[in-house]
C-alpha positions in Angstrom: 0.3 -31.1 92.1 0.1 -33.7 89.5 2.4 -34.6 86.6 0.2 -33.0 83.9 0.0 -29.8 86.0 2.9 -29.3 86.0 3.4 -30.3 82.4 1.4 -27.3 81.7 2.7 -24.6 83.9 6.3 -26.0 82.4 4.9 -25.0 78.8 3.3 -21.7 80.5 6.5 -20.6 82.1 8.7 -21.5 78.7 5.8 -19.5 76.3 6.1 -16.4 79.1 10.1 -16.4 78.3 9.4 -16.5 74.9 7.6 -13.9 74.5 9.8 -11.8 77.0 12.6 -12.9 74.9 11.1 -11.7 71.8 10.0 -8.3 73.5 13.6 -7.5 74.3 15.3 -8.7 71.4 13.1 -6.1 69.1 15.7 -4.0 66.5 15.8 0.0 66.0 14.1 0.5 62.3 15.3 0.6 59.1 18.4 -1.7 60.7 20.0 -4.7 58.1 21.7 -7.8 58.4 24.0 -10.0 56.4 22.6 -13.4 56.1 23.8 -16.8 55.0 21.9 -19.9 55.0 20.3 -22.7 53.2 16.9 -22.7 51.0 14.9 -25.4 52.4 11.6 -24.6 50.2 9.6 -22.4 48.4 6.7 -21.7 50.6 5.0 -18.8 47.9 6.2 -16.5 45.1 7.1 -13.7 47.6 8.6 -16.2 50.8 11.2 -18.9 51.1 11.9 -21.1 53.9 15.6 -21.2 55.3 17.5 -22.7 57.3 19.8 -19.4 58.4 23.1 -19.7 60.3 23.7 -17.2 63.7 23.1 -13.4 62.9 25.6 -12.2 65.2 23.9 -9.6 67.9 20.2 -10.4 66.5 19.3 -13.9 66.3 20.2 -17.4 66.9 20.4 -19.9 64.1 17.0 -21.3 62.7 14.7 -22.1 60.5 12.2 -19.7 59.3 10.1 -18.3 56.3 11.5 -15.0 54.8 9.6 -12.4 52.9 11.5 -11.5 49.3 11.8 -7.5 49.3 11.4 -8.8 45.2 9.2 -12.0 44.0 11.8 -12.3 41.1 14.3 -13.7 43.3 12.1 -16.6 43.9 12.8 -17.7 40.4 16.0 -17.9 40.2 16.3 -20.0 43.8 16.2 -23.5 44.2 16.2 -25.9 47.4 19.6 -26.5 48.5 21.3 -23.4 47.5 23.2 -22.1 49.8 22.9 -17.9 49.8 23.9 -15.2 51.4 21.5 -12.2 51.5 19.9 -8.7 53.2 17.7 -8.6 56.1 16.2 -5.2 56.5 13.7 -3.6 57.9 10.9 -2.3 56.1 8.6 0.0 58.7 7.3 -2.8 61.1 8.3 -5.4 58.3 11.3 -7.4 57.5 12.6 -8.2 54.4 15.1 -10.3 51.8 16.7 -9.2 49.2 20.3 -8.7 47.4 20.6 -12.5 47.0 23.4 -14.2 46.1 24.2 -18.2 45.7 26.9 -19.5 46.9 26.8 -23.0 46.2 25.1 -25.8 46.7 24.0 -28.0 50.1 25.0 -32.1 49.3 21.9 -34.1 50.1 24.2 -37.3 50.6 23.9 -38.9 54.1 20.2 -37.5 54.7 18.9 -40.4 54.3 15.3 -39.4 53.4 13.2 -40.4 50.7 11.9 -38.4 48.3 7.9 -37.3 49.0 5.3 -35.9 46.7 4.2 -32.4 48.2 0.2 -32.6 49.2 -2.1 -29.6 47.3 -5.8 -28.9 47.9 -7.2 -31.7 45.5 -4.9 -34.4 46.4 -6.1 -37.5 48.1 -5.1 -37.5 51.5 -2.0 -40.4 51.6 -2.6 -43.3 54.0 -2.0 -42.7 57.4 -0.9 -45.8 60.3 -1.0 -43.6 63.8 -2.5 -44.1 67.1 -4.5 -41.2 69.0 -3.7 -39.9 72.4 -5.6 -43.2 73.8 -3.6 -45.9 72.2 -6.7 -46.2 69.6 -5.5 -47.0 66.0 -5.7 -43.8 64.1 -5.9 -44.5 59.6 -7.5 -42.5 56.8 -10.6 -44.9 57.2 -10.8 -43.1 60.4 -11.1 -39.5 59.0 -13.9 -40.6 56.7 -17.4 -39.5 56.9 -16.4 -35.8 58.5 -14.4 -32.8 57.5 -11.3 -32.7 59.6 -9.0 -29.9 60.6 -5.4 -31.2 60.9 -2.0 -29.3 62.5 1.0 -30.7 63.4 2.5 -29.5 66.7 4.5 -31.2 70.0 3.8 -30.7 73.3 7.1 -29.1 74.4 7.0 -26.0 72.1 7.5 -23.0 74.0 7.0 -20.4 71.4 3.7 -18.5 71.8 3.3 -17.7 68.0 3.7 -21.9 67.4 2.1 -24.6 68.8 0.2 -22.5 71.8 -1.6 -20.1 69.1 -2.7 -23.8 67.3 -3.8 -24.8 70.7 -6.0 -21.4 71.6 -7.5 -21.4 67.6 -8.1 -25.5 68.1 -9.7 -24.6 71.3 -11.9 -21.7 70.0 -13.0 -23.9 67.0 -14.2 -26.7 69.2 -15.7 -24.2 71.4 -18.0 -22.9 68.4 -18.8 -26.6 67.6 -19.9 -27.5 71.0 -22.3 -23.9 70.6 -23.6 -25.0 67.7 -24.2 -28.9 68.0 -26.7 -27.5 70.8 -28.9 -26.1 68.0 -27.8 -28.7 65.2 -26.1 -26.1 62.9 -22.7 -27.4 64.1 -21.0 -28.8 60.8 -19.3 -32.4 60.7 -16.1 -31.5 62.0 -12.9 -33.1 63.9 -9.7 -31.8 65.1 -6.4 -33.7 65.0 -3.3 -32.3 66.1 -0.5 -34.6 65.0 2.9 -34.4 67.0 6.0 -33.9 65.4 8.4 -35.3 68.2 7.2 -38.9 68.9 9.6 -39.9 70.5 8.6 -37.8 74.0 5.2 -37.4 72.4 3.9 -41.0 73.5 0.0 -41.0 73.8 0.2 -41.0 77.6 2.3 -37.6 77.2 -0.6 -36.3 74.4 -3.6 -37.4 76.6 -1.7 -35.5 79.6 -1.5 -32.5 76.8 -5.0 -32.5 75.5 -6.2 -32.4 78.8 -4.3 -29.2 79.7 -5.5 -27.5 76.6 -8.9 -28.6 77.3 -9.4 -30.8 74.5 -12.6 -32.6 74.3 -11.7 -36.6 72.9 -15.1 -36.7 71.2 -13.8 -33.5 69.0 -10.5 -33.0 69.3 -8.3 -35.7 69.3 -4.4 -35.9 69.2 -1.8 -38.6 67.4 1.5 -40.1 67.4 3.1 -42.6 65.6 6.4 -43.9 64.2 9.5 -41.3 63.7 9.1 -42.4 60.0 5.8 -42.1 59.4 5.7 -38.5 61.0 8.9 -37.6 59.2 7.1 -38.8 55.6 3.9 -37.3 56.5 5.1 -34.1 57.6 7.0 -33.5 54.6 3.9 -34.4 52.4 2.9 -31.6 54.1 5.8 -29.3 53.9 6.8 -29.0 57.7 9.9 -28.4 58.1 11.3 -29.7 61.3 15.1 -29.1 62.4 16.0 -30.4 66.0 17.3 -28.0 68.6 18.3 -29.8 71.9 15.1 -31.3 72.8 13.1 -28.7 71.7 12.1 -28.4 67.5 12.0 -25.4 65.2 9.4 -26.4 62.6 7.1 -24.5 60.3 3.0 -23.9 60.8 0.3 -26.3 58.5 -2.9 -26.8 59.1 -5.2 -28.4 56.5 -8.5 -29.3 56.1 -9.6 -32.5 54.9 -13.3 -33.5 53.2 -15.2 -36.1 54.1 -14.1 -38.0 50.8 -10.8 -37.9 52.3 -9.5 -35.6 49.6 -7.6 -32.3 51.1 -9.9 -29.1 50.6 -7.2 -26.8 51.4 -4.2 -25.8 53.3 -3.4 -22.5 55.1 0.6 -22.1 56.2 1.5 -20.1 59.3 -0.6 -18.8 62.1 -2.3 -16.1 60.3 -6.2 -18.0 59.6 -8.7 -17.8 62.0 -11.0 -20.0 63.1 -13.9 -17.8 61.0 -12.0 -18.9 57.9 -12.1 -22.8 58.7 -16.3 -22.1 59.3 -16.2 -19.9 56.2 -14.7 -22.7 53.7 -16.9 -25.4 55.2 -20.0 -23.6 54.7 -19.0 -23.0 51.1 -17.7 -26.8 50.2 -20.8 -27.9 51.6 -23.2 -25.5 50.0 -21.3 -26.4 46.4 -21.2 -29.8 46.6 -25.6 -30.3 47.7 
């Protein structure tokens, strides 16, 4: 069996636990926690993203986007506030509220530069990466097509992550190579950009793509410094905290126009592949 073989049956086995782990580790309704952590960001009026410490007999420390049981609480939140707050569950949802702050998280010693968060309508920042062939990878290079962008890492275990970005990557290039057939297929690239390049070397992506069935002419993957990944993925508000050698990060996946300007950006898993068809059609239609 060779080494990307069992690269892939590696991820399989570690995405089966997952979800075993997650199956088992499911709470009675209408059950509540006490939770303290850190605000990391404001992801939306109604959901923050923390950085929570252990909830003793229900979850390990990690970072994660919370629903607020009341937008209002979002206002008066800022990142870096420490809080401690309610977890309940709400019927089959679970939410945050009964905030309180309890001080504040010193930013000395991170060591990281302040970044200017990306929004549909920005111009997409200049990029210095090379693809899972060694190839140099820049903005120049995204010009001329729309491209589809996520940031994921080849060791990520969690089913929900960066295996549900590989099965919607896949399906989209699926429907492209359908379409291209009749000439209907739109202009369009996929680019999954690792967030652990230090393991992620472009021999380890190439292995990666290939067991994901990535086709180079469509989908391509990318690498680069730890600095440049680090800046880029907070332009695009990716959280990424290290956990052994394994990540717990946050979901992004943006679309960028053939101008090289950012069309939009959906957060989480929750688009399907209809939608990135959907918007294409539209921008193209509106800008004739």
């Amino acid at each position: 069996m060779d080494v990307r073989c069992r690269q892939f049956r590696l991820v399989l086995v570690l995405s089966l636990l997952a979800q075993a782990f997650v199956s088992c580790s499911k709470a009675p309704k209408n059950e509540s926690h006490s939770v303290t952590g850190v605000v990391r960001e404001k992801l939306s009026e109604s959901s923050l993203l923390i950085a929570h410490d252990e909830i003793p007999g229900f979850m390990a420390p990690m970072t994660m986007a919370f629903d607020l049981a009341d937008p209002k609480d979002s206002a008066k939140l800022n990142p870096g506030d420490r809080v401690r707050f309610r977890l309940q569950q709400k019927g089959e949802l679970w939410m945050a509220d009964r905030f309180e702050i309890l001080g504040r998280e010193s930013a000395s010693g991170s060591g990281l530069a302040k970044v200017s968060r990306l929004r549909p309508g920005d111009a997409m920042p200049p990029i210095a990466l090379q693809d899972e062939h060694t190839q140099p990878l820049t903005l120049e290079t995204l010009l001329g097509r729309y491209t589809l962008v996520t940031f994921i890492f080849t060791r990520c275990p969690v089913p929900e992550f960066c295996p549900a970005m590989a099965q919607k990557f896949g399906a989209i290039q699926s429907r492209i190579e359908r379409e291209s057939q009749t000439g209907s297929s739109p202009a369009l690239r996929l680019l999954s950009i690792t967030l652990d390049p230090e393991y992620d070397q472009p021999a380890q992506l190439a292995a990666y793509g290939t067991a994901v069935g990535a086709k180079p002419a469509i989908w391509n993957f990318a690498t680069g410094t730890s600095g440049d990944i680090a800046t880029l993925a907070r332009q695009f508000s990716v959280f990424t905290e290290r956990k052994g050698v394994l990540l717990d990060h946050t979901l992004c996946t943006a679309l960028i126009g053939p101008e090289g300007r950012i069309l939009e950006i959906w957060r989480g898993n929750g688009w399907k592949p209809d939608d990135i068809f959907g918007f294409i059609e539209t921008h193209t239609r509106n800008t004739r």
